[in-house]
Each structure stands twice: as structure tokens, then as C-alpha cells.
C-alpha positions in Angstrom: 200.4 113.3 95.9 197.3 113.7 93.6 197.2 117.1 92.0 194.0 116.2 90.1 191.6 117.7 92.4 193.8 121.1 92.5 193.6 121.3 88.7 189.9 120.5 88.6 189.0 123.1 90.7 191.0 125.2 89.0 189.6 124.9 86.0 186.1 125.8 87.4 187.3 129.0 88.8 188.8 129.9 85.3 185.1 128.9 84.2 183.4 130.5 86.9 185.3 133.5 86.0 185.1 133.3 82.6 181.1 132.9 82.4 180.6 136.2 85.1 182.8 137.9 83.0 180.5 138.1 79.7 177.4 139.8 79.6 175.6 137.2 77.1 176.5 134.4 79.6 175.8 136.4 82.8 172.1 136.4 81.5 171.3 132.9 80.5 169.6 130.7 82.9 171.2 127.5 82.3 175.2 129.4 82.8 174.0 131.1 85.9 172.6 127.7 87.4 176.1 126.3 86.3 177.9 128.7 88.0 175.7 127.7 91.6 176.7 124.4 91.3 180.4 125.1 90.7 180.3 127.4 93.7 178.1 124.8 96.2 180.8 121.8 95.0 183.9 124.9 95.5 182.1 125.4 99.2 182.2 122.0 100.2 185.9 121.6 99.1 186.5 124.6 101.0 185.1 123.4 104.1 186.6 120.1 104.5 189.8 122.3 103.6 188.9 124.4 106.9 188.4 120.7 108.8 192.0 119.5 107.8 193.7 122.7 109.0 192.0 122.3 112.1 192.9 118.7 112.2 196.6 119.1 110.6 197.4 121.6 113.5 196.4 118.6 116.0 198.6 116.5 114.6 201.6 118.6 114.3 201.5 119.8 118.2 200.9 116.1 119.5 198.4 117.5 122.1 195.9 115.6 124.0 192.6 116.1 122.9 190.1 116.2 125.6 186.3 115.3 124.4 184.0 118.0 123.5 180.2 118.4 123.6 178.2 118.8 120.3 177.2 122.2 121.3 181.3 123.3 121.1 181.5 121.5 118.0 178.3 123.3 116.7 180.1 126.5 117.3 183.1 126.0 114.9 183.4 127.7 111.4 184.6 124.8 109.7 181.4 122.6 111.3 179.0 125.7 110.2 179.9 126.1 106.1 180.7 121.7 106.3 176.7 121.8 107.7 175.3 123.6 105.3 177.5 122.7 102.4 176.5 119.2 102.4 173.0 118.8 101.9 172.8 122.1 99.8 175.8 120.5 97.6 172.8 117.3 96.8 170.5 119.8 96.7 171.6 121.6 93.7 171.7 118.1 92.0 168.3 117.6 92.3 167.1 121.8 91.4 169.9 121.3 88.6 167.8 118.2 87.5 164.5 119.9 88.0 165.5 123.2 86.2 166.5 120.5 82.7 163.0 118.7 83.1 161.4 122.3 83.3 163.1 123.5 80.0 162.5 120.3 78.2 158.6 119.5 78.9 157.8 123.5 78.9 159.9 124.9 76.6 157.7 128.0 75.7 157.5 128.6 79.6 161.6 128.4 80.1 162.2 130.5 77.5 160.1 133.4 79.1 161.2 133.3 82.6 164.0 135.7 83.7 167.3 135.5 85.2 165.8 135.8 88.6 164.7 132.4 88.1 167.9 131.1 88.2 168.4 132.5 91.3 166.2 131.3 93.1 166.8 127.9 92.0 170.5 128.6 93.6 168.7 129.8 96.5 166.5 127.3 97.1 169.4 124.5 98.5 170.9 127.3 100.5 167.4 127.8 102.3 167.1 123.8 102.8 170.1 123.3 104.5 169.8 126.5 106.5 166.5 124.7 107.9 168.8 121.8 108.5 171.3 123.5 110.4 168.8 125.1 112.9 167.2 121.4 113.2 171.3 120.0 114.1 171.4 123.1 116.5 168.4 122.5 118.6 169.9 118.8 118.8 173.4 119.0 119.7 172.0 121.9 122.7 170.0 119.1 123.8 173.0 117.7 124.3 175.2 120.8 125.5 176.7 119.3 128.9 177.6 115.6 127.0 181.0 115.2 126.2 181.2 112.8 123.8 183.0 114.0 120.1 186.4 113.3 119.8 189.0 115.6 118.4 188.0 115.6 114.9 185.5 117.7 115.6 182.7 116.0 113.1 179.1 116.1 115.0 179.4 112.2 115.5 178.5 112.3 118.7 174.8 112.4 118.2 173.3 109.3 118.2 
């Protein structure tokens, strides 16, 4: 078994914890932009974490696993944070990306803008993929009386 994972993500709690902890990284833009995307990659750990459980539990009981619709899938914990982890995890790539470019061609500009900054840019995926998620609901009620997702659960029913 692979223990590297385990020990990487436990190193960016100790880091998580560490920057929250001091006041003079608490305030800096760049820490507090670090610590979102620690805690978006942590999420999306967390919710394929949630999905093995789930699917662990499956395995252990040897049950038959009728289908499901999309709209019963839609409606599970693991599907909701896995739903909105994903695209926000890409997201805060790209705000992370566009938050360097921002301090490097206006550095005068960075330099004044406040901690509330930051959080918006952490924000910002959140609100993306919250969009996303009401988009995937409307689709898979479309498709409320379809039974066609297997047992794992995963949205790949819709087509």
C-alpha cells in the first residue's frame, strides 16, 4: 500500500495550520490564496474518500445493486462535494495563475489591495462550480424516471 498520498496531505494540514496560525501570514495575499488551494485539493481528496466508503460498503455486503436514476445519484453527499470539488479544484489553478500575473505586471496595484482580495479569488471557483452543479441538476431531473447509473454511483449515466 502507498502511504505517500497520507503523508502529503498531511503535511499540508500541518501547513494549513501552521500559516492560520500566525498573524503576519494570516494577512498576506499570496499565503491566504495558498491556503484555498490546499483546502480545494483537501476537498476533492475528501470526496472521493466519501465515494469509496460508499463503494467499499458494496463490496463487503456482496449485494445486488439495482440501477438508479441520475436524479437519486444527484441526491448523494458524496456526488454533491465530488460535483463541486472538481471544477472548482481547476478553477483555483487558473485564479491561482491569474492572481501571479496580477502581482507581476501591476505590482504597485497588488501591493495596495487587501486581504479581502484574496478571498474573493478563493471564492470565485466556489461560485463557478456552484453554477455547474445547478446546470448538472436541471439535467439529471430531465432524466428523473431513467434508470440507467450503475452502483458506483458516478453521474455516468448522462449521455
Amino acid at each position: 500500500m502507498d502511504y505517500v498520498t497520507y503523508y502529503i496531505y498531511l503535511c499540508e494540514g500541518y501547513l494549513v495550520i501552521f500559516i492560520c496560525s500566525i498573524k503576519e501570514f494570516r494577512v498576506q495575499k499570496e499565503f491566504i490564496i495558498y491556503v484555498g488551494v490546499l483546502l480545494y485539493d483537501a476537498f476533492f481528496g475528501l470526496s472521493h474518500v466519501f465515494a469509496g466508503s460508499i463503494r467499499i460498503q458494496v463490496y463487503l455486503t456482496e449485494k445486488y445493486i439495482p440501477l438508479y436514476t441520475p436524479w437519486m445519484c444527484f441526491h448523494l453527499p458524496q456526488v454533491y462535494l465530488w460535483s463541486i470539488t472538481t471544477p472548482a479544484t481547476g478553477i483555483i489553478t487558473i485564479v491561482s495563475a491569474i492572481d501571479r500575473f496580477i502581482s507581476i505586471m501591476y505590482p504597485l496595484t497588488y501591493y495596495q489591495l487587501r486581504s479581502r482580495y484574496s478571498f474573493f479569488m478563493i471564492s470565485t471557483p466556489l461560485l463557478i462550480s456552484c453554477v455547474f452543479v445547478v446546470i448538472e441538476g436541471f439535467q439529471c431531473y430531465e432524466l428523473r424516471n431513467v434508470y440507467n447509473v450503475h452502483d458506483n454511483n458516478a453521474m455516468q449515466g448522462l449521455d
